[in-house]
N, C-alpha and C positions, 0 to 999 in steps of 0.2 A: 105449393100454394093451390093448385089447381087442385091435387087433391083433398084437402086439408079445408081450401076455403076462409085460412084463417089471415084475416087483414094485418093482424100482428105479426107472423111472421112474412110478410109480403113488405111491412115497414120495416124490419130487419133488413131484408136482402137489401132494399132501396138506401138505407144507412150504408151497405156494402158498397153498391154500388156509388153512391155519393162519395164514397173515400178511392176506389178506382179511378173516378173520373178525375179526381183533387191530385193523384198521382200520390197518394198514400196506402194502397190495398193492404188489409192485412195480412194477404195472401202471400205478398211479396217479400213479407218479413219469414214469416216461415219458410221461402221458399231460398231465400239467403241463405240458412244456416242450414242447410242439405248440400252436404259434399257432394262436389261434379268436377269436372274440370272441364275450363273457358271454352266458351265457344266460339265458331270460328269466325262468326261474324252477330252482330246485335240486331234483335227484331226493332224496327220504329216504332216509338211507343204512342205513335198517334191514331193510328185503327186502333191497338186495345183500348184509349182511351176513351175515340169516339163510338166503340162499343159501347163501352162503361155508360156514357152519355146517355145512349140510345135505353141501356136496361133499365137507366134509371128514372128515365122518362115515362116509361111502361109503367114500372112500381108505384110511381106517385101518382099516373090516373088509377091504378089499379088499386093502389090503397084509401085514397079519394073516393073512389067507386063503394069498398069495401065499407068505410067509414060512414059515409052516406047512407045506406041500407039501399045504395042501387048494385048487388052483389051481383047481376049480368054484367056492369061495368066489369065490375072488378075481375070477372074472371074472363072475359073479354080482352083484357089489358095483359092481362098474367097467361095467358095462352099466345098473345100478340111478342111476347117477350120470348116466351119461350119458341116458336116459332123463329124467330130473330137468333137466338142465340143458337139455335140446330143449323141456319144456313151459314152462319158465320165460324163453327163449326167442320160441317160437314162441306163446304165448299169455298171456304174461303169468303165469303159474299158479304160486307158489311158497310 
């Protein structure tokens, strides 16, 4: 999106992110049917969620922004996400 600039897909991800947060990703579905064997112990699913929370909150001022013709918003927003989602990431931090 940052590169792209396109509000469209910025409301895709934000769709993504709204079904993360709702505890339906459809990442999860795909990620079910990838043979692994169990692990030894379960991550809490409430930091990825209130990730989720937090992407999604970015996307809709950033698609907001987009929508509006205030496109500093919007990539302001979509930079703030992405930012967010490097620290939680690369450090744990969220």
């Amino acid at each position: 999106m940052l590169l792209t600039g396109s509000g469209w897909l910025l409301l895709a991800q934000a769709v993504v992110f709204a079904l993360g947060a709702s505890g339906r990703s459809p990442y999860a579905a795909i990620w079910k049917r990838i043979p692994k064997s169990p692990p030894q112990e379960l991550e809490d699913k409430r930091p990825p969620q209130f990730a989720q929370v937090v992407g999604l909150a970015f996307a809709v001022v950033g698609t907001l922004g987009y929508a509006t013709g205030a496109t500093a918003l919007g990539t302001i927003a979509t930079a703030a996400a992405l930012a967010a989602a490097f620290l939680n990431a690369a450090f744990n931090f969220c």
